[in-house]
Structure formats: C-alpha cells, structure tokens
Wavefront OBJ file of the C-alpha trace (Angstrom):
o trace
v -61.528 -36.910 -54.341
v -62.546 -34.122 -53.009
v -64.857 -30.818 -54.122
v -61.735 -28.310 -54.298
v -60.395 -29.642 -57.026
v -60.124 -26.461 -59.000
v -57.378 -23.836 -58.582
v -59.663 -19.875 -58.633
v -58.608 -17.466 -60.609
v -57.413 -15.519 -57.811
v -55.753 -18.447 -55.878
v -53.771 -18.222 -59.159
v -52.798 -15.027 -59.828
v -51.362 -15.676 -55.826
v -49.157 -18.254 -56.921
v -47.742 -16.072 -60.004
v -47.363 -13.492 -57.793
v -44.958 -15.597 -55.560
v -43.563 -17.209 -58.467
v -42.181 -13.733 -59.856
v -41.203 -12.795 -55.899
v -38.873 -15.957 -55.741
v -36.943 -15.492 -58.764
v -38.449 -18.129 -61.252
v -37.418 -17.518 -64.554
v -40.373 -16.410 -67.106
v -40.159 -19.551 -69.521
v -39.930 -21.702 -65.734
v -42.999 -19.741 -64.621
v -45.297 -20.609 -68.197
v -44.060 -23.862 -67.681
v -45.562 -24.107 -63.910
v -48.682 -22.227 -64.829
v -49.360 -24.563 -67.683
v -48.732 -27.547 -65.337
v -51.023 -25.916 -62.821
v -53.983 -26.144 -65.712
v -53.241 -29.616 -66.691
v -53.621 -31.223 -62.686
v -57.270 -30.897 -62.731
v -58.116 -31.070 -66.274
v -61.533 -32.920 -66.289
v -61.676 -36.453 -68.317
v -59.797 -39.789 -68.181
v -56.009 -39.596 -69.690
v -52.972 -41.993 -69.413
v -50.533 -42.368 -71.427
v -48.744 -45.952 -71.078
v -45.102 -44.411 -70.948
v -45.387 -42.346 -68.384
v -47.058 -45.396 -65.777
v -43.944 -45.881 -64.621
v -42.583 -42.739 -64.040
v -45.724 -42.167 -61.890
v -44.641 -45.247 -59.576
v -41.457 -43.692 -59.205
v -38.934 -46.736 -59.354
v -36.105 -45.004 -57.769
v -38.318 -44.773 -54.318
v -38.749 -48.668 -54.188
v -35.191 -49.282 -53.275
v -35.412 -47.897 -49.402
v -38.429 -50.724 -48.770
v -37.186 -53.645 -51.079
v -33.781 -53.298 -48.980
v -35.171 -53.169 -45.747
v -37.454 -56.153 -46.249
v -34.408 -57.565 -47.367
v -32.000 -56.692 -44.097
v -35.246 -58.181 -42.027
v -34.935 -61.775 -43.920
v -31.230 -61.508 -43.657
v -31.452 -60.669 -39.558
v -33.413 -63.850 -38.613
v -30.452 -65.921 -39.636
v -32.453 -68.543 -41.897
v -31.276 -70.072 -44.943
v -32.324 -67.809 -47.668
v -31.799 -70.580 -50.272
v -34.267 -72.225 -48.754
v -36.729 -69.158 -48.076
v -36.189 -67.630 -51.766
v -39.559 -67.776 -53.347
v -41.088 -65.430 -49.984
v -37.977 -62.959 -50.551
v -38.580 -62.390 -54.074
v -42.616 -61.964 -53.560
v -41.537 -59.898 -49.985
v -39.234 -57.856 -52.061
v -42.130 -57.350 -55.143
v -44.720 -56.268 -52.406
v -42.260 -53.580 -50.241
v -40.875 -52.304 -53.966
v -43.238 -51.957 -57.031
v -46.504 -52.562 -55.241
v -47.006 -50.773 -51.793
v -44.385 -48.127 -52.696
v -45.349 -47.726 -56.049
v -48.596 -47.315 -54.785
v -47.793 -44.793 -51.899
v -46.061 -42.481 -54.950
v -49.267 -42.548 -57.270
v -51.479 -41.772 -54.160
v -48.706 -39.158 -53.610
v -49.126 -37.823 -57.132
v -52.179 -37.665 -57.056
v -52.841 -34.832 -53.354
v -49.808 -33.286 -53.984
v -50.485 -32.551 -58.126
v -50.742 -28.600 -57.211
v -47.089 -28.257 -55.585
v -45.589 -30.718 -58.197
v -46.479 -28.742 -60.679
v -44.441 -25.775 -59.083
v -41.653 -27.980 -58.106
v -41.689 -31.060 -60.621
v -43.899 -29.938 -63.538
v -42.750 -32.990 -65.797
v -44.116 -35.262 -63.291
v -46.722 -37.363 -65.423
v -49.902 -35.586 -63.431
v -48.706 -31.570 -64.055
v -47.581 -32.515 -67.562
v -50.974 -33.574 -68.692
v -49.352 -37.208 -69.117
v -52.109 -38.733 -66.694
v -55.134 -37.149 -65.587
v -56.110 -37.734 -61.645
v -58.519 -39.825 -62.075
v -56.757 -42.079 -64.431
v -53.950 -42.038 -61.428
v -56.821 -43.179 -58.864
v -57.325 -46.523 -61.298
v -53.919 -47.313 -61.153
v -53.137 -46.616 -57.053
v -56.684 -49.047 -56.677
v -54.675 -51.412 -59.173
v -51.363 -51.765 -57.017
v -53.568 -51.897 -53.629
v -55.364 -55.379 -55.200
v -52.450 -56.753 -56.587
v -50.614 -55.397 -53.194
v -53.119 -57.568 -51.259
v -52.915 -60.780 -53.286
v -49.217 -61.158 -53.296
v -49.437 -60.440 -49.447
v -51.960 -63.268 -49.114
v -49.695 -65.478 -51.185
v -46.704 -65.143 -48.406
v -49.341 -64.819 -45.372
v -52.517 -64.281 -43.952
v -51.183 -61.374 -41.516
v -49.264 -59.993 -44.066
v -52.162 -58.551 -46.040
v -53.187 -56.780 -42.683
v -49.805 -55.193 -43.012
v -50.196 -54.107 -46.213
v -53.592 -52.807 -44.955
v -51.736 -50.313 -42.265
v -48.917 -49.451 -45.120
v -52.156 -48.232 -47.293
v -53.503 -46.071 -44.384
v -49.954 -44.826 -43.125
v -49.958 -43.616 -47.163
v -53.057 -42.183 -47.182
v -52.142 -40.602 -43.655
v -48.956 -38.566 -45.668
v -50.440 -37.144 -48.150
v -54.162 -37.023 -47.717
v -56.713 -35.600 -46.138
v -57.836 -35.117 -43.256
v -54.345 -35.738 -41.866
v -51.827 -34.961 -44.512
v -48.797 -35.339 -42.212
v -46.415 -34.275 -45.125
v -48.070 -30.299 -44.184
v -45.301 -30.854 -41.382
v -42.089 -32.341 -41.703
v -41.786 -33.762 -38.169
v -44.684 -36.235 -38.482
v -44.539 -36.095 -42.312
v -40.902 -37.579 -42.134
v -41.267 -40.040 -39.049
v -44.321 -41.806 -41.189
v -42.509 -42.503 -43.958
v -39.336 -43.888 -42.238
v -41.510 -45.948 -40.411
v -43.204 -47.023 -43.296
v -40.238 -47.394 -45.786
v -38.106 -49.198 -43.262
v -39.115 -50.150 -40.112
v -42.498 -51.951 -41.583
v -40.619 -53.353 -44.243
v -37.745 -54.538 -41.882
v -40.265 -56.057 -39.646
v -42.533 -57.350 -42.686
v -39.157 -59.678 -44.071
v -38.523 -61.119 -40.930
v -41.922 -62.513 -39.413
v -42.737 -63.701 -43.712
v -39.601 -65.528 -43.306
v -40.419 -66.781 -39.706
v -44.494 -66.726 -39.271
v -43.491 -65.480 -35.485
v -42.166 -62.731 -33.708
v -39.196 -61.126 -34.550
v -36.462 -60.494 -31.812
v -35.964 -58.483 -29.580
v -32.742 -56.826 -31.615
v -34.678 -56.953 -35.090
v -37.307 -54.943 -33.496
v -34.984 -52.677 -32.353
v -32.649 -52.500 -34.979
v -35.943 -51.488 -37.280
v -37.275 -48.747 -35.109
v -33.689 -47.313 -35.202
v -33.082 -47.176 -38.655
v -36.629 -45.902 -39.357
v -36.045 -42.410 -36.955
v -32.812 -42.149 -38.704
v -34.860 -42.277 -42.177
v -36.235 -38.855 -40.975
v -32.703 -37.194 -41.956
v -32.842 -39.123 -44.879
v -36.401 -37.773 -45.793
v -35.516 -33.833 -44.660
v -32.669 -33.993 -47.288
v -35.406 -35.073 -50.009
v -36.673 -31.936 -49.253
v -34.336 -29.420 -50.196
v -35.489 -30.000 -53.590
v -38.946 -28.598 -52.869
v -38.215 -25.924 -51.212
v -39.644 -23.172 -53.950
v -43.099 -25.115 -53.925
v -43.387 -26.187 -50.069
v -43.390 -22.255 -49.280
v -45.519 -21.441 -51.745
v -48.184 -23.590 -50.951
v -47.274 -23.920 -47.264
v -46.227 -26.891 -46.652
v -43.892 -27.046 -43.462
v -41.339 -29.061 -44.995
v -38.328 -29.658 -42.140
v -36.433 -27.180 -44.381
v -38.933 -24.887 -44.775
v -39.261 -24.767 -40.967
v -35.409 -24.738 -39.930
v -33.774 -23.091 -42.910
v -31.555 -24.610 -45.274
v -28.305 -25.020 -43.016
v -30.055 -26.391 -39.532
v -31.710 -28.760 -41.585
v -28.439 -30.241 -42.951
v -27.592 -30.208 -39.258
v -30.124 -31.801 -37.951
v -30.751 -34.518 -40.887
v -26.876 -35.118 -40.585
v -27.200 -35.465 -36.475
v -30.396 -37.636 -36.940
v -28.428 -40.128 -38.792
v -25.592 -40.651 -37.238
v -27.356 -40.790 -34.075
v -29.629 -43.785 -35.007
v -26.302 -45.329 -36.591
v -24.454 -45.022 -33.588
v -27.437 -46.887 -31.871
v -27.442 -49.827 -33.987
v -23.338 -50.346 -33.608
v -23.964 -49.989 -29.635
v -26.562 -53.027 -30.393
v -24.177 -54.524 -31.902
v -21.231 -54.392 -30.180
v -23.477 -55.569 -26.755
v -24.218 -58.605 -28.975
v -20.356 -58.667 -29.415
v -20.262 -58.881 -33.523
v -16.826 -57.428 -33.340
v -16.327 -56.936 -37.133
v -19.818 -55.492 -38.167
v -19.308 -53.312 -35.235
v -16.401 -52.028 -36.930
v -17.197 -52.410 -40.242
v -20.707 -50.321 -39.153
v -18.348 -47.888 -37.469
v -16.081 -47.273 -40.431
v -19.458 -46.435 -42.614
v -20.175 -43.863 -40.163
v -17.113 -42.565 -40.230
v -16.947 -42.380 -43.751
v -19.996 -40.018 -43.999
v -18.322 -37.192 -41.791
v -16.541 -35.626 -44.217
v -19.461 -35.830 -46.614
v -21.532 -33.988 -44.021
v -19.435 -31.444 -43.528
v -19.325 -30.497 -47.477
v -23.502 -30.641 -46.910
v -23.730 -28.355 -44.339
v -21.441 -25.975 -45.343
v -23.358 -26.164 -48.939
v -26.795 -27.142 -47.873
v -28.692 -26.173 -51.002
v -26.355 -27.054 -53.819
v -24.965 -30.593 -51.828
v -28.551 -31.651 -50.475
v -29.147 -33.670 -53.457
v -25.822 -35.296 -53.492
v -25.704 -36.264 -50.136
v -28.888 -38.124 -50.286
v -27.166 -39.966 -53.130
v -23.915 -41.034 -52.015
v -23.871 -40.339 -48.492
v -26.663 -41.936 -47.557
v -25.695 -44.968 -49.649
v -23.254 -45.426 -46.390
v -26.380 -45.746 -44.238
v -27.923 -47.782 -46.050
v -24.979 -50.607 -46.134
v -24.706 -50.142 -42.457
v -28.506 -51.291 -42.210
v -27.317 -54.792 -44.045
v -24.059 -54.769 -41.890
v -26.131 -54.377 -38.722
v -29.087 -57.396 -40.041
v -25.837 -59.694 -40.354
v -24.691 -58.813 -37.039
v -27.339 -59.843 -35.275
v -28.267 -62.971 -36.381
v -28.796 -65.924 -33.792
l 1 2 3 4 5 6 7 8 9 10 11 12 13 14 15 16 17 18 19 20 21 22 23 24 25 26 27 28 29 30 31 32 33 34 35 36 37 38 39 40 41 42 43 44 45 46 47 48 49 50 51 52 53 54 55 56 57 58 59 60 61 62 63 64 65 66 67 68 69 70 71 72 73 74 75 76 77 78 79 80 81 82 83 84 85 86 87 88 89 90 91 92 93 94 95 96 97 98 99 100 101 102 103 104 105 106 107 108 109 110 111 112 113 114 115 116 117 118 119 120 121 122 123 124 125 126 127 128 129 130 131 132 133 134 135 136 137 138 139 140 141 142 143 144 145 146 147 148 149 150 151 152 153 154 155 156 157 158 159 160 161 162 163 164 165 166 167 168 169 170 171 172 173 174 175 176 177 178 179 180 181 182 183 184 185 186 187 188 189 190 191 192 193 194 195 196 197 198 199 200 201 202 203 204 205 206 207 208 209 210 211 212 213 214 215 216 217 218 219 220 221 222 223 224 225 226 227 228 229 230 231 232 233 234 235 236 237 238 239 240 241 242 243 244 245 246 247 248 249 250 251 252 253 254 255 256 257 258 259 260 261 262 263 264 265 266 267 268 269 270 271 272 273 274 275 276 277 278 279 280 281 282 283 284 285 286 287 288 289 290 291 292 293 294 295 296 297 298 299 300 301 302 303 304 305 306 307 308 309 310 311 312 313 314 315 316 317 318 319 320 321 322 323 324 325 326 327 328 329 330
C-alpha cells in the first residue's frame, strides 16, 4: 500500500545483525531471513489452506463472546432473538475480526516474519496483495450481514474497519505503542462488540449498566492484550515497536496487566453488587479470586508463564464478563 515496500540491503544486514546479538539460533535466523524475502515478493499468491490461518480463528472468540454477554445483558428472550445472535455473533467473529487479523498481516508482515515466520504472509503462503483481496472480501460481506440485522449496524462496522486500520496502519499505527495500541483493541474486541449485541437485540440504547459494564471490561482487555505480547518480544525490539513489554520490562508488565484486570473486575462486581445481584456478585468475586494465585506464578515467571496465563487465567475473566451480563439484567 505503500512505496516502502522493500526491505534495503542494508536495512537487512541491520536486522541480522540484531538477530545474532539476541541469541537466535542460526537455522531460526535462515528461517527469519527467508521469511523476510518472501513478505514482499512481487505477484499474486494464495494458497487456499492457509486462508484460514490468515483470519486467525482463535482471535474471534474475545468479540463473538462479548457480542454475546451484550444480548444476554438486555434481559430479552434469546429464543426469540436467535436468528440476530447467530448473524451478531458471525459479524463480531469471522468477519470484522477476521478481517482486522488479515489487515494485521498484512502492515505488520516484516516483524512476523521475525517473530511468527510460519504465518501464511512470511512463509510465502499468501502474497500481500493476495491478503488485500481477501481483507476487501470480509469488509463487503462484513457490511451486508450488518445491514441484514440493522441499518446502524453497518455504521458500526464502518468505525470497527477504521479502529483496525488505526492499529496497524499508517499514518497512525497505534500498535508502535502499547498504551494506545492495547486500549484500541479492547475497545474494539469488547466494548464495541458488547455494545453492538445489545442495541441489535434492542434497536435502542443500551443502559446505563451495559454501557458501563462494556467500557470496563474493554480497559481491562488492555492486560489481556500486554500479555499477548510477551510473545513478540524478540521482533517488537527489533523493529521498534513499543510493545507494553518492551516499554516496562518483562516483570512490570505482568504487574501491571495482572493489576489492570483485576481492577476493571473489581469494578464490574461493585456494579453489581449496587444493583444487589447477590450471587453473581459472588460468583464474579470467586473468579477473581481464583486468578490470584495464577498471577502470582506469572509474575514471578513472566516470560515462560505469559503465554499460559493468557490461556487459562484469563479464561476466569472472561466468565466473569457473562456472570456480570446476567447480573444486570432488568
């Protein structure tokens, strides 16, 4: 998309250079600097299999949920409401997050191929332009299915397409710095999703509580999205980009993702206990609980436990969002 497209010779032998300096093995490093050649490879290449690795299916869960939790906190009959849940789930899931990892993909090719080479893009699976075709793809069919559940909700899906672009392209590329990076895609993955399921369900505007219940668990994504991270720490230094970890070190990020989360959960149970749901309140408070000990293991073993973490313990936060969406239903 743009005229820089092309990785110089010396720009290269830079990236060897701090490939060698961090330790990277040599059959890692001819690995990388093969992947590096294949991201801008002129000509048109896709290779069916590797579509859907591209769309990254495990990333649709976050959105699909929390459009879920938004149907679930406006207290109508989902029986009755099933056909917009299952479009509403379709959109937030394999559309406009698919889409947001392909666009993804596609700017951030160069520091995949330090840190993911077998992505589809550094492997030479898909070439960028054939990765263009299919973001445009899941933007269209993004926009019909929104039309089919609303009018408004195709504007919606308008600003999730922009708040993408916003991450990880230019001129703006919030993902160079964690802070704003990480705040746009909570707000993206939940909070617009959260707030997307409950007006499609509703065609009005959603409480007062749903509202806040979305913006809450969207901050505490940021924790979520600092300890998805750790994993690229190697290729965020390299090619600079101020990842929260890369800022704070390993261990204060832990610390901070940890504190992030447990703050906005400790939010939503106040919420909830003012609306006096006495057992999600406890049942939310348990959860919580629960991930202490979990924490403590990931911040005493940032680096090796990141990864785990973000796979079990945040599983906890994520049930409290559905606890919390029951509790607060009229």
């Amino acid at each position: 998309m743009n005229g820089r497209d092309t990785l110089t010779t010396e720009k290269q032998r830079g990236i060897a250079e701090k490939l060698l300096q961090s330790g990277v093995s040599d059959a890692r490093r001819k690995i990388i600097e093969r992947a590096l050649e294949n991201v801008n490879k002129p000509g048109f290449r896709i290779e069916p299999s590797a579509i859907l690795p591209l769309m990254k299916p495990v990333t649709w869960f976050p959105p699909m949920w929390a459009f879920a939790c938004g149907v679930v906190s406006t207290g109508e009959n989902i029986a009755d409401n099933w056909s917009i849940l299952l479009r509403g789930i379709l959109l937030a899931g394999p559309l406009m997050c698919a889409m947001s990892q392909t666009m993804n993909d596609y700017f951030d090719r160069e520091v995949d191929a330090i840190n993911e080479p077998d992505r589809p893009i550094p492997a030479g699976k898909i070439s960028k332009s054939a990765s263009w075709l299919i973001t445009f793809s899941l933007i269209v069919t993004g926009f019909l299915v929104a039309l089919s559940i609303h009018p408004y909700v195709v504007i919606i899906a308008f600003i999730g397409v922009l708040m993408s672009h916003a991450y990880s392209g230019p001129p703006i590329r919030a993902k160079r710095n964690g802070w704003f990076g990480n705040l746009i895609v909570g707000l993206a993955y939940e909070g617009v999703a959260w707030l997307t399921g409950s007006f499609a369900i509703t065609q009005g505007i959603p409480s007062g509580k749903t509202i806040a219940l979305a913006l809450i668990f969207s901050l505490g994504a940021h924790g979520i999205m600092t300890l998805n991270d750790f994993k690229s720490i190697v290729g965020d230094n390299i090619r600079k980009v101020a990842s929260i970890p890369v800022q704070l070190g390993e261990k204060r990020a832990a610390i901070l993702a940890a504190i992030v989360m447990d703050v906005a959960q400790l939010a939503a149970i106040t919420i909830l206990a003012a609306k006096g749901s006495i057992t999600p309140t406890v049942i939310a408070l348990m959860l919580l609980i629960a991930q202490l000990p979990m924490q403590k293991i990931l911040i005493a073993h940032p680096e090796e436990k990141a990864v785990w973490y973000n796979a079990f313990g945040t599983l906890l936060y994520v049930l409290s969002m559905m606890v919390c969406a029951v509790g607060i239903r009229p």
